[in-house]
N, C-alpha and C positions, 0 to 999 in steps of 0.2 A: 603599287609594285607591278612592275610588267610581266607580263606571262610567259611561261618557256615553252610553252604549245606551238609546236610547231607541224603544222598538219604534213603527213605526207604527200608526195603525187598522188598515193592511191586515194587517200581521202579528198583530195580536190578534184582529182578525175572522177569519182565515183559516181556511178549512178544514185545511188541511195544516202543520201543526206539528211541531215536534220534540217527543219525548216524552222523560221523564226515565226512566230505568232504572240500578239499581244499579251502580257497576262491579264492586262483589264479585260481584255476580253474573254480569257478564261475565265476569269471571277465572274465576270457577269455571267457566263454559258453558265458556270456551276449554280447559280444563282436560281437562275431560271429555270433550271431543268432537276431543280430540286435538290442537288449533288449530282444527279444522274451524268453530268459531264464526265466527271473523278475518274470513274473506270474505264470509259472510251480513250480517257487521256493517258490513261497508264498504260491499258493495253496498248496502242499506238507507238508512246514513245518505245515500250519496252521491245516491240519487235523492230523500230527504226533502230536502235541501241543494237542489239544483238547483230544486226544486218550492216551496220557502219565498222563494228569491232572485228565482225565475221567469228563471234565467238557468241556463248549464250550465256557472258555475264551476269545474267540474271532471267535465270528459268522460265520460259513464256508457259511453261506449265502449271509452275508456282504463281506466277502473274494471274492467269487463268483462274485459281483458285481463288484467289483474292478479290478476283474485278468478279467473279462468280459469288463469292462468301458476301461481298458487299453490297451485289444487289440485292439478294436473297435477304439482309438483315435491313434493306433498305424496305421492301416489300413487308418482309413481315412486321415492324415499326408503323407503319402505314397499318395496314392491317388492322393489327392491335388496336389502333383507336376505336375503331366499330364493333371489336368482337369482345363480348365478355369472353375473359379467360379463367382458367383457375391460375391460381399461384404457382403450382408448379410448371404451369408452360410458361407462365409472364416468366419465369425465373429462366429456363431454357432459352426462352428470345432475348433477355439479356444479357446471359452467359456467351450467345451466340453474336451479339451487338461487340460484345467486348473482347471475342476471339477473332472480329475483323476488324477492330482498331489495332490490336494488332499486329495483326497480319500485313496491314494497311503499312505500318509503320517499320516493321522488319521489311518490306519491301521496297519503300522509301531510304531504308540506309543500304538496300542490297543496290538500288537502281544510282545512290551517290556515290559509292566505291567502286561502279563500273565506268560512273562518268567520269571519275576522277582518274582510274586507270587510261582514259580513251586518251584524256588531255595529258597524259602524265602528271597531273600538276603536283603542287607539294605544299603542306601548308602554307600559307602568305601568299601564294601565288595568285594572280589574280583572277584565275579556272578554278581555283581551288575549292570543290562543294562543303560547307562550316558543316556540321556534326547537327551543332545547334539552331541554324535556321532550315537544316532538313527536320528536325525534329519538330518544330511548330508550324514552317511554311511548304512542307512535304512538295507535291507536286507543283503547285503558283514557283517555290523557289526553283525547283528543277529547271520549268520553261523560263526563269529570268538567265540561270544558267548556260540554257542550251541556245536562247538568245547572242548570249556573248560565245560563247564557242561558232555561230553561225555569223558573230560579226566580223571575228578574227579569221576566219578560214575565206568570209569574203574577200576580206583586205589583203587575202594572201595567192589570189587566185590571179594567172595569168594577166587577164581582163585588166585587173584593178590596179594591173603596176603599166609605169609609164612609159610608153613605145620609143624603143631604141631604136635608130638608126641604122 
């Protein structure tokens, strides 16, 4: 189905765009860097997002906490393998593991209803961010997403249409 995205001047002219980057290569970064890629990429997209909308559909404050909460539960997970604990702190690091999945996750449907707003899109449409593959592909889905919004804004740009006479 074709998209009704239709960027305006100001987002073709704008200085601040989304840029297109692999998602294989984010899986690998996340790979490698243990998850520790996840909240460099949130935080990023979520300030590029608010700066392309010129609105702050989705709290860099709130973002903040999350990509904060997540390392934090990333660190102390780590941790924990070497430190005898008692039960009630192993209980608090997992209460605290499962208050940023999340967190993790309310900010992945706050960050698809603002992309979804940018594009206008509308169910079927083909901007359209599914519910259910933010739910399991959270962030990798988003940059397949922001992928396609960076192809269709290329193909829309000046440059890319063909010189008239």
């Amino acid at each position: 189905m074709q998209s009704t995205y239709e960027p305006s001047e100001a987002a073709i002219d704008s200085p601040k765009r989304f840029k297109k980057h692999s998602v294989w290569l984010m899986i690998g970064l996340t790979i490698i860097t243990l998850s520790l890629y996840l909240p460099y990429w949130m935080y990023t997209r979520t300030k590029t997002l608010n700066e392309v909308t010129g609105d702050e559909d989705v709290s860099q404050l709130f973002t903040t906490f999350v990509v904060s909460l997540f390392v934090l539960t990333f660190f102390l997970d780590a941790s924990s393998e070497f430190l005898e604990l008692s039960s009630n702190v192993a209980r608090v690091f997992k209460v605290l593991g499962f208050a940023s999945n999340i967190c993790v996750l309310i900010w992945a449907l706050m960050f698809r209803t603002a992309l979804n707003g940018y594009t206008k899109s509308k169910p079927r449409d083909e901007l359209w961010s599914n519910a259910f593959f933010t739910w399991f592909f959270q962030a990798f889905y988003h940059q397949y997403k922001i992928n396609q919004i960076v192809d269709i804004q290329n193909a829309s740009t000046p440059e890319s249409l063909p010189a008239t006479d």
